[in-house]
KEVEX-166394 format. One record per residue (C-alpha): residue number from 1; residue in one letter; chain; x, y, z. Coordinates in steps of 0.2 Angstrom, whole numbers. Layout:
BEGIN
<NUM; "a"; "A"; <X; Y; Z>>;
...
This chain:
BEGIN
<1; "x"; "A"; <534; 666; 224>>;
<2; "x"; "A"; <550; 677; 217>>;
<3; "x"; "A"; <559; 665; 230>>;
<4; "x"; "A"; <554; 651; 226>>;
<5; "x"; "A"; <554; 654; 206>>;
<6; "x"; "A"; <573; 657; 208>>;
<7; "x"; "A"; <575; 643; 218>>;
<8; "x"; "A"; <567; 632; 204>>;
<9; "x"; "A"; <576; 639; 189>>;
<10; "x"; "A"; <594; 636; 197>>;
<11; "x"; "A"; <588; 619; 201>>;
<12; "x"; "A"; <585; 617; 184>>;
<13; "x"; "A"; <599; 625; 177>>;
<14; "x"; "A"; <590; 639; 169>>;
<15; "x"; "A"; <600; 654; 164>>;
<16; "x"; "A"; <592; 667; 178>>;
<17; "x"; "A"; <598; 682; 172>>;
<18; "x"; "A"; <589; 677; 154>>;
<19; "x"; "A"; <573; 668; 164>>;
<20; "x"; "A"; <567; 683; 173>>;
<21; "x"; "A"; <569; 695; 159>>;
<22; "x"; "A"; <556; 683; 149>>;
<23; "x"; "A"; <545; 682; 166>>;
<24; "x"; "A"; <547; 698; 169>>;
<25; "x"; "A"; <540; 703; 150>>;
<26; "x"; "A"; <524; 692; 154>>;
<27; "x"; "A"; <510; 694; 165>>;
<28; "x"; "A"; <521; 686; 179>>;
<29; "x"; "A"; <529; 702; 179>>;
<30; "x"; "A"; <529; 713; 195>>;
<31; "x"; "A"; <537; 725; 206>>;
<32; "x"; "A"; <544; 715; 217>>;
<33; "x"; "A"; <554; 706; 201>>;
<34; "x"; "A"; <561; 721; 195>>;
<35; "x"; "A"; <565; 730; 211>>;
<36; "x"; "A"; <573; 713; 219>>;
<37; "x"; "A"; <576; 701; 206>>;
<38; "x"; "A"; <593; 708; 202>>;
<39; "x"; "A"; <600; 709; 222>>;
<40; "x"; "A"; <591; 690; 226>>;
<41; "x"; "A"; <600; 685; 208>>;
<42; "x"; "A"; <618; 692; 217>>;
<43; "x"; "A"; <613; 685; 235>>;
<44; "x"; "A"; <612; 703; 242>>;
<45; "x"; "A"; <601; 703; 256>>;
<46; "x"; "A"; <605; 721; 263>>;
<47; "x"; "A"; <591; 726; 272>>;
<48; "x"; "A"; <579; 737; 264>>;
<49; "x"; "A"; <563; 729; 274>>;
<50; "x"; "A"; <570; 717; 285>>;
<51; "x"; "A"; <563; 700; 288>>;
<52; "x"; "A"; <559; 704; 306>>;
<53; "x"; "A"; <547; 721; 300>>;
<54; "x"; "A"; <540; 710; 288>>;
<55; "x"; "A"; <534; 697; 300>>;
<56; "x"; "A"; <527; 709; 314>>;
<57; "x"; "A"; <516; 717; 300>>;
<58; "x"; "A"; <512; 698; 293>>;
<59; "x"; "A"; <505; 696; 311>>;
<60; "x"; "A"; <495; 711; 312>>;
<61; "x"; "A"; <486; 707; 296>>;
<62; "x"; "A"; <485; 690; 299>>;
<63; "x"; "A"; <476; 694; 317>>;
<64; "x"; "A"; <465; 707; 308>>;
<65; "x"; "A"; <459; 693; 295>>;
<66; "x"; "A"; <455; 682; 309>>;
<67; "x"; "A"; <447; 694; 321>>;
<68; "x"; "A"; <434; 698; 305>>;
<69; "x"; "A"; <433; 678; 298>>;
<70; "x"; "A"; <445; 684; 284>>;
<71; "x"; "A"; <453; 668; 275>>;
<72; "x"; "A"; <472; 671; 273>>;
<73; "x"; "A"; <480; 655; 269>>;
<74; "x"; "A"; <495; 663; 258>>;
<75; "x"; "A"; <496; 679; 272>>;
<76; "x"; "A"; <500; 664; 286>>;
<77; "x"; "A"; <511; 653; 275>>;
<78; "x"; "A"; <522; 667; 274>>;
<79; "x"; "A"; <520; 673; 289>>;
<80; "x"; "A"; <527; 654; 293>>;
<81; "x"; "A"; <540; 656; 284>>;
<82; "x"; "A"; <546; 672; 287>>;
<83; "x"; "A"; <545; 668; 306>>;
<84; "x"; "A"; <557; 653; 302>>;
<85; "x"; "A"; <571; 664; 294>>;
<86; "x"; "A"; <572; 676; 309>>;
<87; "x"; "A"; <572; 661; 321>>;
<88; "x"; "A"; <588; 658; 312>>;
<89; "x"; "A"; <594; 674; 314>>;
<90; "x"; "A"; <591; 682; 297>>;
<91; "x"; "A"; <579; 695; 306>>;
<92; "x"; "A"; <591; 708; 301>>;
<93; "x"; "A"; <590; 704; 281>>;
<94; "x"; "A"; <581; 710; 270>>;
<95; "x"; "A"; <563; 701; 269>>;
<96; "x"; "A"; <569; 694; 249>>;
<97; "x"; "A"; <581; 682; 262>>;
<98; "x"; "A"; <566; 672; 260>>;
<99; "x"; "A"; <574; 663; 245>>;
<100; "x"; "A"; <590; 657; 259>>;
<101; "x"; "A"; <575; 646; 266>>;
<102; "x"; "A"; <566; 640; 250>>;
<103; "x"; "A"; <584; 634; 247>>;
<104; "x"; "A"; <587; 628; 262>>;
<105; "x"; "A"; <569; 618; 261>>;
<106; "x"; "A"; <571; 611; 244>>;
<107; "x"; "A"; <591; 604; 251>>;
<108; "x"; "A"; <600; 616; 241>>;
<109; "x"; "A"; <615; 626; 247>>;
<110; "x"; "A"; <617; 639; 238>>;
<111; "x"; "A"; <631; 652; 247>>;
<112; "x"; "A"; <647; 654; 242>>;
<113; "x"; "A"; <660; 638; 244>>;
<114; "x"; "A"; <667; 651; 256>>;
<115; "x"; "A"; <652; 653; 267>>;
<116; "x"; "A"; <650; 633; 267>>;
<117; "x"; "A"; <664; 630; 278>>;
């Protein structure tokens, strides 16, 4: 969701820095905005749970919650998701890389100009 609310507010051209602090004061506030909200806002993707981790342990659950007739719609969608970044080769990224897909599926390029060539 984090990835997918940046990805919105750029496309709108929403100033980010000044958009998550006022999500982050409401109830849309959460950990995962204030611990990753500021490296995703710099594209810094260093690992600290990679994509790859994250998928495995997205698999597990989501084999759990079938074995026992759990439904898990959100759990397989990012599982999906997740799956599709390390078949690009983002495996090694940190699992926040999630937003270089949600850009890449709403047609934006966001890298540097540099990393376009």
């Amino acid at each position: 969701m984090l990835a997918e609310s940046i990805t919105f507010l750029n496309a709108h051209g929403a100033d980010l820095e000044k958009a998550l602090e006022v999500i982050g004061g409401g109830l849309a506030g959460s950990a995962a905005l204030r611990s990753k909200g500021p490296s995703m806002r710099a594209r810094d993707f260093t690992p600290g749970f990679r994509v790859s981790l994250h998928h495995k342990d997205l698999g597990i659950f989501n084999d759990a919650a079938r074995e026992t007739g759990v439904v898990a719609p959100l759990a397989a969608n990012v599982s999906y998701l997740m799956g599709a970044l390390k078949a690009q080769g983002s495996g090694h990224l940190d699992h926040s890389a999630l937003l270089l897909l949600v850009e890449q599926l709403s047609g934006i390029d966001a890298r540097p100009a540099s990393a376009q060539e």
